[in-house]
VOTI-682941 format. One record per residue (C-alpha): x negated, y, z negated; residue number from 1. Coordinates in Angstrom, 3 decimals. Layout:
// VOTI-682941
+----------+----------+----------+-----+
!       xx !       yy !       zz ! num !
+----------+----------+----------+-----+
!        X !        Y !        Z ! NUM !
...
+----------+----------+----------+-----+
// end
This chain:
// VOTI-682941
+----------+----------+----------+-----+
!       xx !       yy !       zz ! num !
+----------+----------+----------+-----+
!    4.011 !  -23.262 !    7.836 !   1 !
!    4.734 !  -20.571 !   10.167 !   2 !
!    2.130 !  -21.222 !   13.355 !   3 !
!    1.570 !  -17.363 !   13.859 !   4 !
!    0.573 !  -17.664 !    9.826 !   5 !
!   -1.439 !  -20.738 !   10.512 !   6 !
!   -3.390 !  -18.926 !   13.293 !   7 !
!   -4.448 !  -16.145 !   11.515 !   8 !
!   -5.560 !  -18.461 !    8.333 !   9 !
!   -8.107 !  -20.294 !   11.255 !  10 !
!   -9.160 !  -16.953 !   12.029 !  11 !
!   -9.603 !  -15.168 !    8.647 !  12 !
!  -11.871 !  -18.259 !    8.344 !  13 !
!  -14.680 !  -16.589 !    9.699 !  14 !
!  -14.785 !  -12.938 !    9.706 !  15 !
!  -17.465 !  -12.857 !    7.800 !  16 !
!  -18.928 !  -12.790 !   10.721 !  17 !
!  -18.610 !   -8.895 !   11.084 !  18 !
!  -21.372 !   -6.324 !   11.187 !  19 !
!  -19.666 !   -4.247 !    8.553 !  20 !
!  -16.795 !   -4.393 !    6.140 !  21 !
!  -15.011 !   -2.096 !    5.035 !  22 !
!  -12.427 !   -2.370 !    2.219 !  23 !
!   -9.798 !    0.116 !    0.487 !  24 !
!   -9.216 !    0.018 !   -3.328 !  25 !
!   -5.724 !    0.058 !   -4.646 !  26 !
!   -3.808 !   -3.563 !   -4.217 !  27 !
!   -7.344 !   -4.716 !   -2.103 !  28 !
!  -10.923 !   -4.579 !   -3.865 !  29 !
!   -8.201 !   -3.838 !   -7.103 !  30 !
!   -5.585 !   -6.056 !   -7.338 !  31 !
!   -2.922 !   -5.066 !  -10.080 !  32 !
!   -0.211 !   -7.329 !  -12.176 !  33 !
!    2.891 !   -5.985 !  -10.057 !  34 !
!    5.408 !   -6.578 !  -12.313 !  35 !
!    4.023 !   -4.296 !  -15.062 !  36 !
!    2.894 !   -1.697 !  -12.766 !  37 !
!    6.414 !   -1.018 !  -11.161 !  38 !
!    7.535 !   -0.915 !  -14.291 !  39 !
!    5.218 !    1.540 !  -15.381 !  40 !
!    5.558 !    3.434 !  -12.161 !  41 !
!    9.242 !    3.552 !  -12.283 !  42 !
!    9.172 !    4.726 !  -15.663 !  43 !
!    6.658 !    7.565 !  -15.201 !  44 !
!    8.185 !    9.351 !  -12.303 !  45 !
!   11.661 !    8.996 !  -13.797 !  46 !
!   10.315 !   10.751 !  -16.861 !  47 !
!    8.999 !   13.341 !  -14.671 !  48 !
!   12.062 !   13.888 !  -13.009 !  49 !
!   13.939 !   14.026 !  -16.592 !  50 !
!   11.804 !   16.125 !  -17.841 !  51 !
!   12.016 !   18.879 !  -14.609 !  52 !
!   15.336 !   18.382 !  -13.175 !  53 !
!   17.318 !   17.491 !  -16.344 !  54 !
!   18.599 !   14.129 !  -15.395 !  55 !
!   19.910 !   11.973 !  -18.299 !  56 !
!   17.555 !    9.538 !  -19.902 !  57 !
!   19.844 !    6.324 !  -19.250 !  58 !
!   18.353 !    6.975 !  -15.989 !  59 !
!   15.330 !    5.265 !  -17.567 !  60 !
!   17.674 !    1.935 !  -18.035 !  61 !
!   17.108 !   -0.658 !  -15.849 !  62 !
!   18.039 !   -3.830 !  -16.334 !  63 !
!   14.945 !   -7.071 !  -15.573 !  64 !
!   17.278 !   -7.982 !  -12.141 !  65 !
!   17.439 !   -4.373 !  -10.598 !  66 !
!   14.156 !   -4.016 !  -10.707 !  67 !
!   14.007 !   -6.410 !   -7.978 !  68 !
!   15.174 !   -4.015 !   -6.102 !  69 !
!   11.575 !   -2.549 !   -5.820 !  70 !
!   10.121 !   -4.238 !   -2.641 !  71 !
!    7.825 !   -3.392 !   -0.088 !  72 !
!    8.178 !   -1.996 !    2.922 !  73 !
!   11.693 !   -1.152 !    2.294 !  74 !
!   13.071 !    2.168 !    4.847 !  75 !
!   15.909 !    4.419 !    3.381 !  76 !
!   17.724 !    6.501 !    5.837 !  77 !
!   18.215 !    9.991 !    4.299 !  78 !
!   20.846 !   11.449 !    6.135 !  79 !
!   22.841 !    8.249 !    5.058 !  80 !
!   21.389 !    7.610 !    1.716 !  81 !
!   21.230 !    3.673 !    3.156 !  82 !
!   18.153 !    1.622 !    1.622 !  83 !
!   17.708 !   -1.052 !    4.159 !  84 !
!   15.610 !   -4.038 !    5.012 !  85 !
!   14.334 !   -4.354 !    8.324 !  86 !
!   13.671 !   -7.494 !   10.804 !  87 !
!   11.463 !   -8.024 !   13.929 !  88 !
!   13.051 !   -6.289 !   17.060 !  89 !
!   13.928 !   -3.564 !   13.998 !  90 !
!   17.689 !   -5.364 !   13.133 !  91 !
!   18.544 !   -5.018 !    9.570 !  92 !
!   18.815 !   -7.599 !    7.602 !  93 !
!   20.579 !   -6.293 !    4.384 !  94 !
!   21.387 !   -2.219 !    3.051 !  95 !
!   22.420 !   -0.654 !   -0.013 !  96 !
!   23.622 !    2.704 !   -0.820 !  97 !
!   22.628 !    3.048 !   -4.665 !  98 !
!   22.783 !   -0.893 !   -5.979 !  99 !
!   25.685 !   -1.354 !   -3.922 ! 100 !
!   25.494 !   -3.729 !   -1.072 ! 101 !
!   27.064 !   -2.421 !    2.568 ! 102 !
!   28.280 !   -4.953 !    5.827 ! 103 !
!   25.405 !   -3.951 !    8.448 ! 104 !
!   27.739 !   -3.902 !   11.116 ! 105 !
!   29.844 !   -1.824 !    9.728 ! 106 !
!   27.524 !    0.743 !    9.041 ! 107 !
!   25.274 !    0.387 !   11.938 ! 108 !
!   27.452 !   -1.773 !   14.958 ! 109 !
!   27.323 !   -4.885 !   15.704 ! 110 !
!   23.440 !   -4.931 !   17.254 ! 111 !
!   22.557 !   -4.277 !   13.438 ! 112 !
!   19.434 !   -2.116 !   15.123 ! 113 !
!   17.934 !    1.246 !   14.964 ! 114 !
!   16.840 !    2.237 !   18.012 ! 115 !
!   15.238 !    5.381 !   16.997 ! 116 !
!   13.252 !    4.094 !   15.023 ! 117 !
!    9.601 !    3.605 !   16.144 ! 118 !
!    6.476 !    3.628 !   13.380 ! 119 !
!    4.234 !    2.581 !   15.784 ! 120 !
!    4.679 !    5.146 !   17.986 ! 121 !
!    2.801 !    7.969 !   15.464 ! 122 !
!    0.793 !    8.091 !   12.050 ! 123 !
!    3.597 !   10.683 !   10.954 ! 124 !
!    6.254 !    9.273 !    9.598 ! 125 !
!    9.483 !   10.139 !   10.908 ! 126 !
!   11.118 !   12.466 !    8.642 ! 127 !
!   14.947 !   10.781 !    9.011 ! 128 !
!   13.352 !    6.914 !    8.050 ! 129 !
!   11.174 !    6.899 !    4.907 ! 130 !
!    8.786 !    3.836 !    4.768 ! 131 !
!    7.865 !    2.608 !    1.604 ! 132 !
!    4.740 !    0.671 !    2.230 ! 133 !
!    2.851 !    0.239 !   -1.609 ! 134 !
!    2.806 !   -1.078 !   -4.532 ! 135 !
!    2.730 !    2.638 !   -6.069 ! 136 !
!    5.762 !    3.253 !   -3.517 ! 137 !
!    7.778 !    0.104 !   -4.185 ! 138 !
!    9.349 !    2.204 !   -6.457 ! 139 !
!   11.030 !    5.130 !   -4.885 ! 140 !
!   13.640 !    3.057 !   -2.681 ! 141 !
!   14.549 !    1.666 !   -6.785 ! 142 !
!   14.647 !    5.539 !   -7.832 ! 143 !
!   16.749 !    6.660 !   -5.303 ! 144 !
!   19.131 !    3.456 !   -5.249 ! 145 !
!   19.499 !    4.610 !   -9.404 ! 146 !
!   19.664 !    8.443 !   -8.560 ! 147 !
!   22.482 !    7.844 !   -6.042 ! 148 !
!   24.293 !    5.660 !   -7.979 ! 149 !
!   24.186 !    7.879 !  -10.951 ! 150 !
!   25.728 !   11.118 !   -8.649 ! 151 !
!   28.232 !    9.201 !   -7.163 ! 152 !
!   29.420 !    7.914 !  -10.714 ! 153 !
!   29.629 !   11.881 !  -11.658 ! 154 !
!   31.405 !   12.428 !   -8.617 ! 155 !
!   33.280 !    9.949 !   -8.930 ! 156 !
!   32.882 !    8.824 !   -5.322 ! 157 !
!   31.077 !    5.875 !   -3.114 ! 158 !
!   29.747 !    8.558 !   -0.841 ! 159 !
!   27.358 !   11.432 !   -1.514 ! 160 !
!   27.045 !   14.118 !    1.326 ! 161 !
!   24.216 !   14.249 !    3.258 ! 162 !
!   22.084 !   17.152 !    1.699 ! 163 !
!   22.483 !   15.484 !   -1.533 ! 164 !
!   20.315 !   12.507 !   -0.343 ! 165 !
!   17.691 !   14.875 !    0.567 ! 166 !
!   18.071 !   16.699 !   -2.569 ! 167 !
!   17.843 !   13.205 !   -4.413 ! 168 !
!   14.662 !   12.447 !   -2.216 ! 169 !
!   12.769 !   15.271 !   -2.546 ! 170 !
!   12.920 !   14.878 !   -6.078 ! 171 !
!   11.697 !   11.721 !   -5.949 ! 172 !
!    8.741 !   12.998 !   -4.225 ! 173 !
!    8.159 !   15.746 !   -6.664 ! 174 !
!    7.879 !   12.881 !   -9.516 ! 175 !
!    5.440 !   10.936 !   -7.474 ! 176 !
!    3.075 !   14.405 !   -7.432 ! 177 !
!    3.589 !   15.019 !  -10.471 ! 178 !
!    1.781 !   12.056 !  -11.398 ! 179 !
!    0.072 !   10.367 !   -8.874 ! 180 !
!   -1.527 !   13.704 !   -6.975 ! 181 !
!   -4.272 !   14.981 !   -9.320 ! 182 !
!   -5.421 !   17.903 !   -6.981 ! 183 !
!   -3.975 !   20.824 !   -5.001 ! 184 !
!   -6.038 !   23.198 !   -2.636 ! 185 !
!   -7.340 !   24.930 !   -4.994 ! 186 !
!   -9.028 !   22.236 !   -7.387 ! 187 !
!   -9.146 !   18.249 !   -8.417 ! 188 !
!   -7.802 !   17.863 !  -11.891 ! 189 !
!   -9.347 !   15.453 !  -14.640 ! 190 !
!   -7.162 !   11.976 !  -14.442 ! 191 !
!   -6.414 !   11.737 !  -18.238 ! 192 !
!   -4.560 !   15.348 !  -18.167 ! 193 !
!   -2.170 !   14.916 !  -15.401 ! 194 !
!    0.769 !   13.333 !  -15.780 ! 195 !
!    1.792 !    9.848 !  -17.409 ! 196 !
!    0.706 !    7.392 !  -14.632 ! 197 !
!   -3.423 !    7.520 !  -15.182 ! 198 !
!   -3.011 !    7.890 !  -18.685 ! 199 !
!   -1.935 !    4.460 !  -19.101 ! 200 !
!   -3.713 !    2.887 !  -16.562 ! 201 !
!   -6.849 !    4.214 !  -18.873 ! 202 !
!   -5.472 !    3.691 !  -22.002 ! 203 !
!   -4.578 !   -0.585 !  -21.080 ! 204 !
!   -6.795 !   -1.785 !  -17.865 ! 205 !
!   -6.048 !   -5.099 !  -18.729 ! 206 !
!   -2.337 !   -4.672 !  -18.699 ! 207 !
!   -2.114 !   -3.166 !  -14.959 ! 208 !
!   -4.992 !   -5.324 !  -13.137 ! 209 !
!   -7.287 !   -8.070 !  -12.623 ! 210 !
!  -10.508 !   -9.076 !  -13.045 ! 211 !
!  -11.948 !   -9.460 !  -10.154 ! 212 !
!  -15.132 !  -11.316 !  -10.959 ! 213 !
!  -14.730 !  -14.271 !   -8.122 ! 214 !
!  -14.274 !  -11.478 !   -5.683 ! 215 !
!  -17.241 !   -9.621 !   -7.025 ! 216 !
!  -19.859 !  -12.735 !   -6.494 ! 217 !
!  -18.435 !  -13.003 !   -2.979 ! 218 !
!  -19.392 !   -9.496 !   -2.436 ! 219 !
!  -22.872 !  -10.136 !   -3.929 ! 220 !
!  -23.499 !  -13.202 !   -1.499 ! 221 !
!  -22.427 !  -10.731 !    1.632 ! 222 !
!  -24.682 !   -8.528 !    0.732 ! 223 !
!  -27.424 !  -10.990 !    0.250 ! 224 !
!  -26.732 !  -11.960 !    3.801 ! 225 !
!  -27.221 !   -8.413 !    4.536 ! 226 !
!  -23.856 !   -7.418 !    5.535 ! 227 !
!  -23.034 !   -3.010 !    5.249 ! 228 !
!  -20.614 !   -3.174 !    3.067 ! 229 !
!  -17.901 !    0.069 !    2.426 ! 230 !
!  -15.509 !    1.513 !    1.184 ! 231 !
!  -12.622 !    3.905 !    2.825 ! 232 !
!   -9.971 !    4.771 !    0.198 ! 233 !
!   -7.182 !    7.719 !   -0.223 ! 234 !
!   -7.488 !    7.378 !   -3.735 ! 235 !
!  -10.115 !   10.325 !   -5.723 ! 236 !
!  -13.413 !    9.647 !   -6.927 ! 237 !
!  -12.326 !    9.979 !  -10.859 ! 238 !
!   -9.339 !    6.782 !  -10.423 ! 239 !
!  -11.449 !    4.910 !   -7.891 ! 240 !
!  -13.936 !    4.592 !  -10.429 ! 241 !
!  -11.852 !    3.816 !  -13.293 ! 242 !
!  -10.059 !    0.727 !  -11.656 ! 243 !
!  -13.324 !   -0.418 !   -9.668 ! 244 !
!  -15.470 !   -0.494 !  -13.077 ! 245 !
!  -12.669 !   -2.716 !  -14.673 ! 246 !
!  -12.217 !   -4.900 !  -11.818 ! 247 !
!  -15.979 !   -4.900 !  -11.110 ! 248 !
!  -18.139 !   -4.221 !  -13.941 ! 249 !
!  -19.904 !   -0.770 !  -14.737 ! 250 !
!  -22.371 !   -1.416 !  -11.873 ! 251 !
!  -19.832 !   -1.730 !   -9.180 ! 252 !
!  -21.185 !    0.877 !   -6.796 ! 253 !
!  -24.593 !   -0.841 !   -6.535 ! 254 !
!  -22.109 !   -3.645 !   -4.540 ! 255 !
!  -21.271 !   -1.550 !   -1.752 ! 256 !
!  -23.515 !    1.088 !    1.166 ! 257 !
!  -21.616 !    4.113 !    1.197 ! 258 !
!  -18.098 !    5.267 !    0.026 ! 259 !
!  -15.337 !    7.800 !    1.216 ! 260 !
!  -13.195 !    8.988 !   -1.248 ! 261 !
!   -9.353 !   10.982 !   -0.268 ! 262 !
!  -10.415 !    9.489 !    2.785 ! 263 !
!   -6.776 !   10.334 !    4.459 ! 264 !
!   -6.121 !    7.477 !    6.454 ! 265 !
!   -4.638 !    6.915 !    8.735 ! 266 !
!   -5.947 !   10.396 !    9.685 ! 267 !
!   -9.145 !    8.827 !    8.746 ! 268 !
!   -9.310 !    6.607 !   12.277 ! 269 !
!   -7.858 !    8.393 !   14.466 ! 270 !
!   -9.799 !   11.699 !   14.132 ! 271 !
!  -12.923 !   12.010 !   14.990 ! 272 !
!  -13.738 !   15.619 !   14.278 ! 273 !
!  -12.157 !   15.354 !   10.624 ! 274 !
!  -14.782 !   16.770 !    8.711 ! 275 !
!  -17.351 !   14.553 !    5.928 ! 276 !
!  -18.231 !   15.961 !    2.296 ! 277 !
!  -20.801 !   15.158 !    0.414 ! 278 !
!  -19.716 !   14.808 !   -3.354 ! 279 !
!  -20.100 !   17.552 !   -5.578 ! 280 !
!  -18.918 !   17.258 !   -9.437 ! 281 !
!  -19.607 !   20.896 !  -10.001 ! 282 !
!  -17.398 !   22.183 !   -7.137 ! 283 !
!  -13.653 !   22.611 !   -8.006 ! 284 !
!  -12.410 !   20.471 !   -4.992 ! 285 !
!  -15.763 !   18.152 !   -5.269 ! 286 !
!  -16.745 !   18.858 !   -1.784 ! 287 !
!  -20.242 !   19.815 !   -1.626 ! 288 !
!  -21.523 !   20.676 !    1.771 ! 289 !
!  -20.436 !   19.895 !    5.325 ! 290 !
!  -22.101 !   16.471 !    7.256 ! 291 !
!  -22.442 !   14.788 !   10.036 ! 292 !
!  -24.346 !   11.949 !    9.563 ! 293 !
!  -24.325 !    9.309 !    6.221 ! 294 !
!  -27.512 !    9.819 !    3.991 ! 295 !
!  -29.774 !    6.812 !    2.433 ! 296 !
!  -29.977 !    9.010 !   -0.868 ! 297 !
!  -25.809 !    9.924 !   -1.037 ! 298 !
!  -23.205 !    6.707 !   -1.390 ! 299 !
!  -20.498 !    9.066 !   -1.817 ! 300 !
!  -18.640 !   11.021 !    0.407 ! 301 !
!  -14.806 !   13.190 !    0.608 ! 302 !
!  -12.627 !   12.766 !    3.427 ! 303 !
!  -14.573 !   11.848 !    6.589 ! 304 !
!  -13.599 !   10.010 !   10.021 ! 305 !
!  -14.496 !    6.502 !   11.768 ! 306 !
!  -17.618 !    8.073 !   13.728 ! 307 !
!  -19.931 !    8.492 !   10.519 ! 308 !
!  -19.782 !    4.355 !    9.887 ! 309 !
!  -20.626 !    3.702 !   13.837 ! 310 !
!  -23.552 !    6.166 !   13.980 ! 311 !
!  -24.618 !    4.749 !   10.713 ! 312 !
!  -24.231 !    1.359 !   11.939 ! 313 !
!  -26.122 !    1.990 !   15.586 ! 314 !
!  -28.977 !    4.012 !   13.685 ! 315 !
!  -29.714 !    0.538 !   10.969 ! 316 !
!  -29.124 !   -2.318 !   13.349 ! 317 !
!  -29.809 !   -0.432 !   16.847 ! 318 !
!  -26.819 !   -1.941 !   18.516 ! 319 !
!  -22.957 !   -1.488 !   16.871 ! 320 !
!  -21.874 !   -5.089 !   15.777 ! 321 !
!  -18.315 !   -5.729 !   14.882 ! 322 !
!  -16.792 !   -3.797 !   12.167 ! 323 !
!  -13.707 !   -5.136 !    9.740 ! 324 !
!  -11.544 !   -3.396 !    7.775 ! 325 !
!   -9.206 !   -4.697 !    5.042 ! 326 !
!   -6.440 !   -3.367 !    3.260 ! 327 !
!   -2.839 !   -3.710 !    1.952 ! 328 !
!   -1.171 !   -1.351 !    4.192 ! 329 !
!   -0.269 !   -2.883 !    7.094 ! 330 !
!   -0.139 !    0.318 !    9.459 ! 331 !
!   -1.908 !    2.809 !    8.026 ! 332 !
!   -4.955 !    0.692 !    7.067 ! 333 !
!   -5.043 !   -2.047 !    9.782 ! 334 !
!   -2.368 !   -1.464 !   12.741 ! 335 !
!   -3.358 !    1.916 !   13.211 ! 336 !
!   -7.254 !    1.035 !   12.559 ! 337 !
!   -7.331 !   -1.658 !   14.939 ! 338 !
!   -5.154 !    0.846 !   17.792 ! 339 !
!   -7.462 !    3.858 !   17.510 ! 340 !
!  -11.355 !    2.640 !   17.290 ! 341 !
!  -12.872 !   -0.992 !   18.101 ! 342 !
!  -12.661 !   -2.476 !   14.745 ! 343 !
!  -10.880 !   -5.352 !   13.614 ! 344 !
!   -8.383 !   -5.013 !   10.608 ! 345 !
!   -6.536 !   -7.843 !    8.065 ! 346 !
!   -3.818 !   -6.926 !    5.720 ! 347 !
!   -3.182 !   -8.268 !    1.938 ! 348 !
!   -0.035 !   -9.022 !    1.661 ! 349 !
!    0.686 !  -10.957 !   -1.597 ! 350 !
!    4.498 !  -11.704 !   -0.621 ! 351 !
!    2.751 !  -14.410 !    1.261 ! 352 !
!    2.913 !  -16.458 !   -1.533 ! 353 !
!    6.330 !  -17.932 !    0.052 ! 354 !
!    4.683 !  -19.497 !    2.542 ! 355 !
!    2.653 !  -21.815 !    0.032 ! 356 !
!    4.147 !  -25.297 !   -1.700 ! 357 !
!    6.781 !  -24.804 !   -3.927 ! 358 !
!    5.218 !  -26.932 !   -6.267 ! 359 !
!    1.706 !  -25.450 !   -6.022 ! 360 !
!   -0.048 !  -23.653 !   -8.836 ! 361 !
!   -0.962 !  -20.797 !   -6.795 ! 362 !
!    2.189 !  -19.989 !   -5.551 ! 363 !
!    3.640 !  -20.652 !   -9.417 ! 364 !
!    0.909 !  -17.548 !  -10.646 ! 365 !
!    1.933 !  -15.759 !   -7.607 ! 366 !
!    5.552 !  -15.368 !   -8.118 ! 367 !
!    5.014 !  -14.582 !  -12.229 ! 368 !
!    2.894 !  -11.505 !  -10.821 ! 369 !
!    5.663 !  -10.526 !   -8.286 ! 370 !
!    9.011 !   -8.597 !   -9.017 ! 371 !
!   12.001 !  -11.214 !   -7.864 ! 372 !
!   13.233 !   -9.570 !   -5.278 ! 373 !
!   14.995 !  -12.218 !   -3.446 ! 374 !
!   18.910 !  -11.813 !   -5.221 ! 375 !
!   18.467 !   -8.133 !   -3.274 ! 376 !
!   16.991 !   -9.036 !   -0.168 ! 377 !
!   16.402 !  -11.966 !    0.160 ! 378 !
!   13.153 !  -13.901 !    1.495 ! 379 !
!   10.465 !  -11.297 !    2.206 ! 380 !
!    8.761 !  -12.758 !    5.146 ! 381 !
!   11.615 !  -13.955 !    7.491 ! 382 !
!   15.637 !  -14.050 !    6.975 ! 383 !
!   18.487 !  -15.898 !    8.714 ! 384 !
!   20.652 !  -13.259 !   10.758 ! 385 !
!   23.459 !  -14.611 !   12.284 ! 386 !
!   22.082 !  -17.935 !   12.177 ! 387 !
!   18.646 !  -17.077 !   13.868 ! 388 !
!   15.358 !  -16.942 !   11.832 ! 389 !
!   13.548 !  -13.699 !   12.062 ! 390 !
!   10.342 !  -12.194 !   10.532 ! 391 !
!   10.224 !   -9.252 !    8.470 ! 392 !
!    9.432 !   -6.253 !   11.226 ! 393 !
!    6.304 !   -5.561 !    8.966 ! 394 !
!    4.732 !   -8.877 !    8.822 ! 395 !
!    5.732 !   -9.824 !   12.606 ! 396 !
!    3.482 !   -6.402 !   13.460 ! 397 !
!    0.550 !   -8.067 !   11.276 ! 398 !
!    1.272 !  -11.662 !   12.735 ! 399 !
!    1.134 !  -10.192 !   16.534 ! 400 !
!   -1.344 !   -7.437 !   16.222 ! 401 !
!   -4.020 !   -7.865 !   13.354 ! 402 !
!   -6.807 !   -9.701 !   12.858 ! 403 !
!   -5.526 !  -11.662 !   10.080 ! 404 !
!   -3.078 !  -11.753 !    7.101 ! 405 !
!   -3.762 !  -13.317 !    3.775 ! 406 !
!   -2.116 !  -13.125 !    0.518 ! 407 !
!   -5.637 !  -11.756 !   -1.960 ! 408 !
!   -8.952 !  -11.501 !   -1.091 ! 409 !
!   -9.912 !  -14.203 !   -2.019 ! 410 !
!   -8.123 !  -16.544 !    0.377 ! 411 !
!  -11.151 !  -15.028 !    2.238 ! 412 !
!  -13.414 !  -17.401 !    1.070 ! 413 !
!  -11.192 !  -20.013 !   -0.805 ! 414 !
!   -9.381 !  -22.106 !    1.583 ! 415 !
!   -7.713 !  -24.066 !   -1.899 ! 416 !
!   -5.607 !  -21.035 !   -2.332 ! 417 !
!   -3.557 !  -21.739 !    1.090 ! 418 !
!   -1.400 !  -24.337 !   -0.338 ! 419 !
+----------+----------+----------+-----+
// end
């Protein structure tokens, strides 16, 4: 087992420790079936983009192996239309332009790295390197891999030029809004009548996530011990509560202090003045009045900063105690959490399931949840280039700088599931 890996399992160990704990929802507190919600992903936003740019609907075809193309944390470089796996000391490992596969050093010289390229410099993302950190944006790298592929074929060339790629891209991002952003400025739309992608979350629960009752009693025996327990998620109140009463039962809230909702993280700890909401159903954009303080009486809250959960926790306990946050994306909830306030942060990552016996049950489930991904790219959590071993640039930033890594929640707790 890696030793960096084996470190942070001694460590996650304990951090129950903490004050406070925070959680997001999507792929954390929820944990989906992957394989049928890239499917369904892919297939929504295609549709959308079908249905508004007049695309063929053999883009819909995939075949089970190119799926595997969908894997996280993949970067595309949009000038280039290049879809590209990155390594520690940001070398590429492998890159594609549509499914096809390119020589690195060809494309990129014989250091294989991109120098310009710095996410932990800045939340914003830079606009030439588009990150794909999710399990709702596993998909797009797959999209635009299909999209490309499809033009050139028209074309009848290897090579699109570079405006196309950003034509290609934005489209892809017009798909994703088209079903994953259920408000504007102007108002927050019911789930069930926009777009394709909540619809059949609603419609089938049980065919996109888990139950997450072992997770759930865990929660119960923190609070018990009187731990503040939280919530910060990007996600709206009307979704939030749709996948949290699945995974959690009707009475989920009762499980948890207080709760931001659209919480825009990173934006969310790393801005202090960003102003808190309390809920309001009857408002268009469900933000009731301006706060600056959490209330006893009022568990929900829109938007909001870091600040509110300190002053909250130095007003209960007198003192600030230490504060965790979890969630599944390694910057924007933990890197980026732990850089611009005190807390501590751990990412999910579920890919860890390769560092577990290749005969053990756990990995066995793991990998029937998971897309294979590895006749694309290979092993997700280190790679051989030129015949030195090096860790995925995402997971070596989680390795060096978090509090911990582990592959579900309930590793937490459940030292079994390590091997």
């Amino acid at each position: 087992m890696d030793k960096d890996f084996q470190g942070k399992q001694n460590i996650v160990q304990s951090v129950f420790n903490h004050q406070a704990i925070g959680f997001d929802v999507d792929h954390c507190l929820v944990r989906y079936k992957v394989k049928a919600l890239t499917k369904l992903c892919y297939n929504v936003i295609c549709q959308a983009i079908i249905d508004k740019y007049n695309y063929p609907a053999t883009i819909l075809d995939l075949t089970e192996g190119e799926y595997g193309f969908a894997l996280n944390y993949l970067v595309i470089h949009i000038d280039r239309g290049i879809i590209m796996r990155i390594a520690e000391n940001k070398e590429i490992v492998r890159c594609y332009r549509g499914f096809t596969e390119l020589d690195v050093e060809t494309e990129y010289g014989p250091t294989r790295v991109l120098p310009d390229f710095d996410p932990t410099s800045s939340i914003k993302q830079n606009p030439l390197y588009i990150v794909c950190s999710t399990y709702f944006e596993n998909v797009i790298p797959l999209i635009f891999a299909k999209l490309t592929q499809y033009k050139c074929e028209q074309l009848n060339t290897i090579q699109l030029e570079s405006n196309e790629y950003h034509v290609i891209f934005s489209q892809i991002i017009e798909g994703l809004k088209m079903n994953y952003q259920h408000f504007d400025q102007h108002k927050v739309f019911p789930i069930n009548q926009y777009g394709r992608f909540f619809k059949q979350i609603g419609e089938n629960p049980g065919l996109y996530m888990f139950k997450q009752n072992q997770f759930r009693t865990t929660l119960e025996n923190l609070k018990s011990q009187g731990k503040v327990l939280f919530i910060v998620t990007n996600s709206h109140v009307e979704f939030m509560n749709l996948t949290m009463t699945y995974s959690y039962g009707q009475d989920w809230i009762n499980l948890f202090d207080f709760i931001f909702v659209k919480g825009g993280k990173p934006e969310f700890f790393n801005n202090p003045y960003k102003p808190t909401f309390l809920l309001d159903i009857n408002q268009p954009l469900l933000k009731g009045q301006v706060v600056n303080q959490l209330y006893s009486n009022c568990k929900i809250y829109v938007e909001g900063n870091y600040t509110l959960v300190e002053q909250y926790l130095q007003q209960r306990f007198s003192s600030l105690g230490q504060i965790l946050y979890i969630g599944d994306h390694i910057m924007n909830d933990c890197y980026f959490t732990q850089k611009f306030t005190n807390w501590d942060g751990i990412a999910i990552v579920e890919e860890l399931f390769e560092q577990l016996k290749p005969d053990s049950q756990h990995r066995v489930e793991a990998e029937q949840n998971i897309i294979s991904y590895r006749s694309y790219w290979g092993n997700y959590l280190e790679s051989n280039v030129n015949n030195q071993m090096l860790k995925n640039y995402w997971y070596s930033i989680a390795c060096k700088e978090l509090k911990g890594v582990v592959r579900t929640l309930d590793c937490l707790q459940n030292q079994s599931l390590w091997s």
